[in-house]
SEMIDREN-199508 format. One record per residue (C-alpha): x, y, z; residue number from 1; residue in three letters. Coordinates in steps of 0.25 Angstrom, whole numbers. Layout:
BEGIN
> east:north:up:seq:type
> X:Y:Z:NUM:ala;
...
REM end
This chain:
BEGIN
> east:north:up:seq:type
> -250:-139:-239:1:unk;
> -236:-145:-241:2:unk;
> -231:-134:-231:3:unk;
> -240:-137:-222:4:unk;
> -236:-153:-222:5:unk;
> -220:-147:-222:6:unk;
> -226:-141:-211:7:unk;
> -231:-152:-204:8:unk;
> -220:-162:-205:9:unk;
> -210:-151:-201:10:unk;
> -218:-149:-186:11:unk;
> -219:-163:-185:12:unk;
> -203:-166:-189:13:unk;
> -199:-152:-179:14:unk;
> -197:-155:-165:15:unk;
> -201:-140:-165:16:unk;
> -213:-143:-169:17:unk;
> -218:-150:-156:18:unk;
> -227:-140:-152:19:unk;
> -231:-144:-139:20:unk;
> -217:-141:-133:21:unk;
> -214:-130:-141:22:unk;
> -211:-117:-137:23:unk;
> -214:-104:-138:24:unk;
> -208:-97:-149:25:unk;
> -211:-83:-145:26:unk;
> -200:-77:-139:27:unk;
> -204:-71:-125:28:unk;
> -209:-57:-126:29:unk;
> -199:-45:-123:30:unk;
> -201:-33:-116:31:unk;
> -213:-27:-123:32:unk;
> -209:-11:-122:33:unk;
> -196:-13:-127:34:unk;
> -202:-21:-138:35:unk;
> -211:-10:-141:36:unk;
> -201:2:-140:37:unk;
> -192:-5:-151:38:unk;
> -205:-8:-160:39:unk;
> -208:6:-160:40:unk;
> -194:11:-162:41:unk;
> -196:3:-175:42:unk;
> -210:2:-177:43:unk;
> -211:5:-192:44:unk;
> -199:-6:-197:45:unk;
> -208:-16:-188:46:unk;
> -221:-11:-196:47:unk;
> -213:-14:-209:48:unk;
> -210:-27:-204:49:unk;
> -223:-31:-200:50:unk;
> -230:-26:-212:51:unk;
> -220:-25:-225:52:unk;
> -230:-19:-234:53:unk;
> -234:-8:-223:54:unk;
> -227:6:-225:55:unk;
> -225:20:-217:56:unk;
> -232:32:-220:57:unk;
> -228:44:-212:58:unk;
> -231:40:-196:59:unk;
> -238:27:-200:60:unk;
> -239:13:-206:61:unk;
> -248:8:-217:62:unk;
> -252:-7:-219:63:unk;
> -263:-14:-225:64:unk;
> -265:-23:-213:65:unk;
> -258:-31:-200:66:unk;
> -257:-41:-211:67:unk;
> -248:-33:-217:68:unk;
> -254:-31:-230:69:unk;
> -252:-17:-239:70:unk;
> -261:-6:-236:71:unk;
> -264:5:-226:72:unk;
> -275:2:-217:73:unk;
> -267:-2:-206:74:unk;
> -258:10:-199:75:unk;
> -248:9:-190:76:unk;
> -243:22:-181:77:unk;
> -228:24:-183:78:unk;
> -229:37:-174:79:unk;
> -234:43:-163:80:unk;
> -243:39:-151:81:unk;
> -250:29:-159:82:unk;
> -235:22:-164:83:unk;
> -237:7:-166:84:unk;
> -253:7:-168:85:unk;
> -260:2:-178:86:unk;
> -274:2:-185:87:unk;
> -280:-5:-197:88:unk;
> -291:3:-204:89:unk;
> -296:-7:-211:90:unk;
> -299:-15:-199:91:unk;
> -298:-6:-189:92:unk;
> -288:-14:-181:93:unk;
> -278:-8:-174:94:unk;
> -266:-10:-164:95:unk;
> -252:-9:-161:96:unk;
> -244:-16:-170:97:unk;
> -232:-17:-159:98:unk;
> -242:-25:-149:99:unk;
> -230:-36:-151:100:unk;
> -237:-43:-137:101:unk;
> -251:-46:-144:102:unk;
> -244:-50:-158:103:unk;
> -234:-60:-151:104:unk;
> -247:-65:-144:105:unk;
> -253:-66:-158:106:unk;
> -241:-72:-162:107:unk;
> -241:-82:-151:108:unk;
> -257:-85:-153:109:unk;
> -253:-90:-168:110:unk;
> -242:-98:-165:111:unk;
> -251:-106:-154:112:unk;
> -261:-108:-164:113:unk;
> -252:-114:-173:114:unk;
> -244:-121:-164:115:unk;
> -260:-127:-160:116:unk;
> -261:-131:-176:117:unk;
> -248:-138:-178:118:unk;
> -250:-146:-164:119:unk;
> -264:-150:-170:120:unk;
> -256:-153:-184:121:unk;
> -265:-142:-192:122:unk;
> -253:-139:-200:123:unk;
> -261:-130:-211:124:unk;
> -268:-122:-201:125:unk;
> -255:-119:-192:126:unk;
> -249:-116:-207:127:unk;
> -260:-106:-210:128:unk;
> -258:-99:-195:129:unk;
> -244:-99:-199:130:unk;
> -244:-92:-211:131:unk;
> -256:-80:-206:132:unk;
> -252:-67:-206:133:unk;
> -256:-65:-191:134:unk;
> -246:-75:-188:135:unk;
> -235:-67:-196:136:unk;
> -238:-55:-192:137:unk;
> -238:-58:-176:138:unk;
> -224:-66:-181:139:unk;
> -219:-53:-186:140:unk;
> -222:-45:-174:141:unk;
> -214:-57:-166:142:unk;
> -203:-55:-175:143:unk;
> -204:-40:-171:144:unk;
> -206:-41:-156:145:unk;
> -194:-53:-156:146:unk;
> -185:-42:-164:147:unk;
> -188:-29:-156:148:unk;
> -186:-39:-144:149:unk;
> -172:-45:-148:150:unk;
> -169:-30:-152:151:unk;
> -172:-25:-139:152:unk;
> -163:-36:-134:153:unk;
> -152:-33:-141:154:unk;
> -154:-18:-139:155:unk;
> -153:-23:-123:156:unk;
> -141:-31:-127:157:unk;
> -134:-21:-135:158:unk;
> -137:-13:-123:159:unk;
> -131:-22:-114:160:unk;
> -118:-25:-120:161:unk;
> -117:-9:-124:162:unk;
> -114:-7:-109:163:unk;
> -106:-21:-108:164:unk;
> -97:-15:-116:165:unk;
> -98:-1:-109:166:unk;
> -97:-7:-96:167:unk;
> -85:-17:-103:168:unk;
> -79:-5:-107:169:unk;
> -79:4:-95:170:unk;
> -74:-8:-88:171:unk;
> -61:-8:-98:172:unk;
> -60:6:-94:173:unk;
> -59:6:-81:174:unk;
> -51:-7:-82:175:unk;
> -41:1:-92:176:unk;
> -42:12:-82:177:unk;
> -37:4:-72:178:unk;
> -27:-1:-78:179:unk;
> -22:12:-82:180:unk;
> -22:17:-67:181:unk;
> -14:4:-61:182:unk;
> -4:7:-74:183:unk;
> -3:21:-69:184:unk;
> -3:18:-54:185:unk;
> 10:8:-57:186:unk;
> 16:18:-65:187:unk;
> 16:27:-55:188:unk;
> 20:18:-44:189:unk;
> 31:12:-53:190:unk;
> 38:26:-57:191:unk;
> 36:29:-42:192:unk;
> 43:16:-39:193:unk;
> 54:21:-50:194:unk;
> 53:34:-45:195:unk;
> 57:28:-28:196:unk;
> 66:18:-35:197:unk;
> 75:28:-43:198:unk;
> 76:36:-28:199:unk;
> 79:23:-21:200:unk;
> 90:21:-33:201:unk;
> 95:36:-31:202:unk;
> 95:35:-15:203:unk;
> 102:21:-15:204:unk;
> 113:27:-27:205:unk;
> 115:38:-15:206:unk;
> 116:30:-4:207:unk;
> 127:20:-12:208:unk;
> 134:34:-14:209:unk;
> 134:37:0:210:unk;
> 138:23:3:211:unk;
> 150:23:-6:212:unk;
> 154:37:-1:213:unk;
> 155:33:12:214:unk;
> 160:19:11:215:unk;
> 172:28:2:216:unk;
> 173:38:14:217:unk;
> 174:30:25:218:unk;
> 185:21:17:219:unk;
> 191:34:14:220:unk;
> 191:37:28:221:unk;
> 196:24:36:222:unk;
> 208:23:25:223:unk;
> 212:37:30:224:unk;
> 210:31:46:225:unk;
> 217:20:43:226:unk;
> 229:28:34:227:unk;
> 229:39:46:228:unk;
> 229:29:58:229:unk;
> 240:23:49:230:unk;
> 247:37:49:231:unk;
> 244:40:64:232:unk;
> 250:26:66:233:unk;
> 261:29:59:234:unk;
> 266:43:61:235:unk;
> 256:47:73:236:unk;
> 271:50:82:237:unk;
> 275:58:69:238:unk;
> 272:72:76:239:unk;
> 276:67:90:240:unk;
> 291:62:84:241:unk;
> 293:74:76:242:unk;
> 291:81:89:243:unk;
> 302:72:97:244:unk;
> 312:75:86:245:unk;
> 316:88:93:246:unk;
> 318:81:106:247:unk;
> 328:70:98:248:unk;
> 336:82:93:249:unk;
> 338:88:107:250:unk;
> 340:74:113:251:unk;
> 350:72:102:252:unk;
> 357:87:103:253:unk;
> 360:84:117:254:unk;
> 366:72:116:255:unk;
> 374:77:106:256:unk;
> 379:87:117:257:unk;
> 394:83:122:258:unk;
> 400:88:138:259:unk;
> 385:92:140:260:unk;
> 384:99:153:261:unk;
> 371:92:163:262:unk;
> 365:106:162:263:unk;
> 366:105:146:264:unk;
> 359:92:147:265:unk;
> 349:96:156:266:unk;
> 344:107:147:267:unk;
> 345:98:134:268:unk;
> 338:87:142:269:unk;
> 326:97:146:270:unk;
> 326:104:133:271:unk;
> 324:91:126:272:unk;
> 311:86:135:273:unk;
> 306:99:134:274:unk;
> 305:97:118:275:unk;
> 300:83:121:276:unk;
> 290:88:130:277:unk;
> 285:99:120:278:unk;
> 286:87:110:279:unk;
> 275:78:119:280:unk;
> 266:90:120:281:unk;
> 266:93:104:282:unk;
> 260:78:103:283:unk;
> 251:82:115:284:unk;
> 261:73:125:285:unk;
> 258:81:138:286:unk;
> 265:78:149:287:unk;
> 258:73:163:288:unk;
> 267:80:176:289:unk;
> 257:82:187:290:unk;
> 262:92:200:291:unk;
> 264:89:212:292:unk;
> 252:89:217:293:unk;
> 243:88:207:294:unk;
> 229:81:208:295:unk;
> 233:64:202:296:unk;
> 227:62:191:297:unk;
> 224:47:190:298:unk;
> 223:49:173:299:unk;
> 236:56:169:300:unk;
> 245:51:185:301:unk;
> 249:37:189:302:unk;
> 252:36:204:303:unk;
> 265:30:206:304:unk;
> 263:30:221:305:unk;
> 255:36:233:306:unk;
> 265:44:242:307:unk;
> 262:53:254:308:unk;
> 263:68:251:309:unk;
> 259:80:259:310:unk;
> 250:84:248:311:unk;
> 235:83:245:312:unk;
> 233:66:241:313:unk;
> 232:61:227:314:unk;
> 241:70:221:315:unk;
> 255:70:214:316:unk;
> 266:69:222:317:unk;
> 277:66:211:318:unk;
> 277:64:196:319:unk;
> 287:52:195:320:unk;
> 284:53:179:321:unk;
> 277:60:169:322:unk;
> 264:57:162:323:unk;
> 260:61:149:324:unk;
> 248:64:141:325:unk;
> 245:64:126:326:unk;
> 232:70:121:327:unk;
> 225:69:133:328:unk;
> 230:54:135:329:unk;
> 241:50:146:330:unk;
> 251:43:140:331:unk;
> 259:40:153:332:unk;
> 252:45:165:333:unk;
> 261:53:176:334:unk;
> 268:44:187:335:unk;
> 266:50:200:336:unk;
> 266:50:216:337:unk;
> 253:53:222:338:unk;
> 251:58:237:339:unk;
> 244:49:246:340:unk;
> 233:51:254:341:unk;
> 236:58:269:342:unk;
REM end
């Protein structure tokens, strides 16, 4: 009596225990096949769990009754066709023992009635429903049907995150893979890079070289310009002097001469231009000395005057001085007279 009084002043105290706003305290009901795979999966552990005192003999399960007392008029199929069924030979009652539906019902039916007792404050009565063994055995298979239920959540869960972490892993590969292929593509593109550079380097060293050789040869060669234009300068009438020397020794041995006769003179006189005159053509000094009558050439004559002249017009009359030429160049074109027009 003074649990039922505990009792009593507890509900009052409890906000909880305002019972026309309570709520349900069955959880919602889960998928009903997956429920009943799992159950059978472990049908004897649930059997044990529900009725302690029961025990296995070969494919079945004895108790005394679905109150869970010691005996063996109750049996309960662990195999075959018949898995999960139950009969009690004393009172030929019989069922399925994971009809959890119809036991959560039963479950729900007592909890209302004693939810109607302790609205109505008949404490002892709502006690006494509390404490019958219908009311704990529906509890039971609750607890049962809640534990397969969160087991097959979690099995969905494990499930889950198992190919999270697949998918989570596959996606490190590939990011590790591609990784690995931008590594790759700009180690080949950086020795390709080195590869060009080093040729650049070697074509550009080369280059320089060339460069350099031919700065040094074109130095080399206007130093030996300017030192043979120096020369040239300088000793160009070398050869053409050492030619004239002969002509000074004659000129010199005739004057030398004493009582010369004019015929001795003559002949030394002509001897010596001769030697000049092989002298001018030994340094390419020809002498210009057109004929009588010879075509004028306005490039190697110069017309002193224009005479008459029974002779065909524009042409030498008389060569008043000679011309000369060196290498195909007038030095002093020939002074002549040209015959006139008739």
């Amino acid at each position: 009596m003074m649990e039922i009084t505990n009792l009593a002043t507890t509900a009052a105290r409890h906000p909880f225990f305002d019972f026309n706003d309570a709520a349900d305290l069955i959880l919602p009901r889960h998928d009903k096949d997956e429920i009943r795979s799992r159950l059978f999966d472990q049908l004897e552990s649930v059997l044990l769990y529900l009725f302690p005192r029961g025990k296995r003999r070969g494919s079945q399960f004895y108790i005394g009754n679905l109150q869970g007392e010691p005996g063996d008029s109750l049996v309960v199929e662990l195999e075959g066709p018949k898995r999960g069924v139950w009969i009690d030979f004393a009172t030929g009652e019989s069922g399925d023992v994971l009809a959890l539906s119809q036991e959560q019902q039963a479950l729900r039916t007592v909890e209302s009635r004693v939810f109607d007792l302790m609205r109505q404050e008949k404490w002892p009565d709502a006690y006494q429903v509390l404490l019958a063994s219908d009311y704990g055995m529906a509890l039971k298979l609750y607890e049962i049907n809640s534990e397969a239920a969160v087991g097959a959540l979690s099995i969905e869960l494990t499930n889950t995150a198992r190919e999270h972490d697949q998918l989570r892993k596959l996606t490190l590969s590939l990011r590790l893979v591609a990784i690995l292929l931008l590594l790759w593509a700009g180690w080949r593109y950086s020795v390709r890079l080195q590869t060009e550079l080093a040729e650049l380097k070697a074509k550009n060293a080369d280059l320089a070289d060339q460069f350099l050789r031919a700065k040094a040869d074109t130095e080399n060669m206007r130093r030996r310009s300017e030192e043979e234009v120096a020369k040239a300068r300088k000793f160009g009438i070398e050869s053409f002097a050492e030619s004239l020397l002969p002509v000074c020794d004659s000129l010199d041995a005739a004057l030398a001469l004493q009582n010369a006769t004019a015929e001795q003179l003559h002949e030394g006189s002509a001897a010596t231009l001769r030697q000049l005159l092989q002298a001018l053509e030994r340094n390419k000094v020809v002498v210009i000395n057109p004929a009588v009558g010879d075509k004028f050439d306005p490039h190697q004559h110069q017309a002193i005057s224009v005479v008459p002249a029974e002779q065909e017009a524009n042409t030498v009359v008389a060569v008043l001085q000679k011309g000369y030429l060196i290498a195909d160049r007038v030095l002093r074109p020939a002074l002549v007279t040209v015959a006139a027009p008739k």
